[in-house]
C-alpha positions in Angstrom: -13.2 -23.7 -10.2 -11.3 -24.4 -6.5 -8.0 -23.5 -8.6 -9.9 -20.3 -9.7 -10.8 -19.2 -5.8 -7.5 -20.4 -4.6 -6.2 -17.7 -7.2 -8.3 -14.8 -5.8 -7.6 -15.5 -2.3 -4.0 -15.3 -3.7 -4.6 -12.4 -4.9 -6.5 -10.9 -2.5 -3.7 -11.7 0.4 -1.1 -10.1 -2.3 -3.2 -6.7 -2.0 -3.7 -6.5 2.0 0.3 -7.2 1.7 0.8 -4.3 -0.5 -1.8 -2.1 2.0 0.1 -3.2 5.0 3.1 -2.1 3.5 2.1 2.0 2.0 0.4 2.3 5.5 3.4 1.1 7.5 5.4 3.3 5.2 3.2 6.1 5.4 3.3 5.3 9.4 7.5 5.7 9.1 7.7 9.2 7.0 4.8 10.8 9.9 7.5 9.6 12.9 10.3 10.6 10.9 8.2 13.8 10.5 7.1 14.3 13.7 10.6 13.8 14.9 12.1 16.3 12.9 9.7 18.7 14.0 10.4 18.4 17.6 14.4 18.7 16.6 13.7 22.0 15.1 12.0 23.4 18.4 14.8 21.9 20.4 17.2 23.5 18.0 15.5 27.0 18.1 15.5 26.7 22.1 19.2 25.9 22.2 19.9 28.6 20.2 18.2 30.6 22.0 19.7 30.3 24.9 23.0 30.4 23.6 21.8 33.6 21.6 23.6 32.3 18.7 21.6 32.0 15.2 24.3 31.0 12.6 25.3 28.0 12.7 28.6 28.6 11.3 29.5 30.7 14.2 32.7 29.5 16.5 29.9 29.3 19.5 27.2 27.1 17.7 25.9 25.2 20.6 27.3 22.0 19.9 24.0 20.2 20.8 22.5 22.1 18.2 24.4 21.4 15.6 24.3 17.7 16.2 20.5 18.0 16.4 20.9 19.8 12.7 22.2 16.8 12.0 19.7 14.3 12.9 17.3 16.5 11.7 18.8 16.3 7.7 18.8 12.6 8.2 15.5 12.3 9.2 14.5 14.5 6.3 16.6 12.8 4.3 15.1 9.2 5.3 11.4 10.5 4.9 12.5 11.7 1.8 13.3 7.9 0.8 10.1 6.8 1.9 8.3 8.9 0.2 9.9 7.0 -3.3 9.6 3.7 -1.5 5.7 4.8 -1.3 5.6 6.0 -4.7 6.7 2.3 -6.0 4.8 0.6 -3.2 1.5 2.6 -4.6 2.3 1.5 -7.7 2.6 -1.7 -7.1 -1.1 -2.1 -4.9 -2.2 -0.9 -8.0 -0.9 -3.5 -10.3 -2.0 -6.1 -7.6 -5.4 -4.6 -7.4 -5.8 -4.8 -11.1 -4.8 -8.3 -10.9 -7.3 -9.1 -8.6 -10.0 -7.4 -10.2 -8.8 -9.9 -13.1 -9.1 -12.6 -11.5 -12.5 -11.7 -9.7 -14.1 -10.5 -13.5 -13.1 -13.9 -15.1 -14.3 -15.8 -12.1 -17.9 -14.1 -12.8 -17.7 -14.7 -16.5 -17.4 -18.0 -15.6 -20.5 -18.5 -13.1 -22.5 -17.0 -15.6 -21.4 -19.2 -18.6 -22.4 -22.0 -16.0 -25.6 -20.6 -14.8 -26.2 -19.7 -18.7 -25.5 -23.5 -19.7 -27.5 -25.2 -16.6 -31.2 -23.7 -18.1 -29.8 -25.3 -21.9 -28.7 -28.6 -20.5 -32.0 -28.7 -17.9 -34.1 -27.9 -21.4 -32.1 -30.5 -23.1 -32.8 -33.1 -21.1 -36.8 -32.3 -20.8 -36.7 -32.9 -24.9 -35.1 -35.9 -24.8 -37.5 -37.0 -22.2 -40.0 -36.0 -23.6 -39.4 -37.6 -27.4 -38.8 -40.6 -25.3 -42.3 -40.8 -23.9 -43.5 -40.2 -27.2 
């Protein structure tokens, strides 16, 4: 039985690991987000102060396209989390499932026991009582 609760905690630890890890990762793609975001409104001020739209113009404000740039990375990046969060969902699942395992044969267990205690307690009343007899 200790082997049994040292599994769950285990287990247990295995799925706050796997929480810890879509949260931080959900955490990086809102930065990388938010970042992007606020590149696009410095973008759209540089280029309108320059008063140049197409970025394939001679007088792209250099700044601008540089923050283009960035901007695609970070895109790009968040992108890459989002399958990193994919497999890291996927794989709180398969260590939630384990744990429910573990926790479901655990109670199948304690109630063998508790159905076995009431037969071995009657048991032992017969035998004491054909030995009084």
């Amino acid at each position: 039985m200790k082997s049994r609760d040292t599994l769950i905690r285990l287990k247990r630890f295995q799925v706050d690991e796997k929480r810890r890890r879509v949260a931080q990762i959900e955490m990086m793609i809102a930065e990388f987000d938010r970042m992007a975001a606020d590149l696009d409104r410095e973008i759209a001020a540089e280029e309108q102060k320059a008063g140049i739209t197409d970025p394939n113009h001679f007088a792209y404000p250099t700044y601008a396209r540089a923050a283009a740039q960035r901007r695609d990375n970070l895109r790009m990046s968040a992108q890459n989390l989002h399958n990193q969060l994919d497999d890291a969902k996927a794989e709180l699942g398969e260590a939630f499932e384990e744990l429910k395992r573990a926790e479901s044969l655990e109670d199948r267990e304690r109630g063998s026991e508790r159905a076995l205690d009431p037969a071995i307690s009657q048991m032992g009343q017969t035998r004491a009582m054909r030995a009084t007899a």
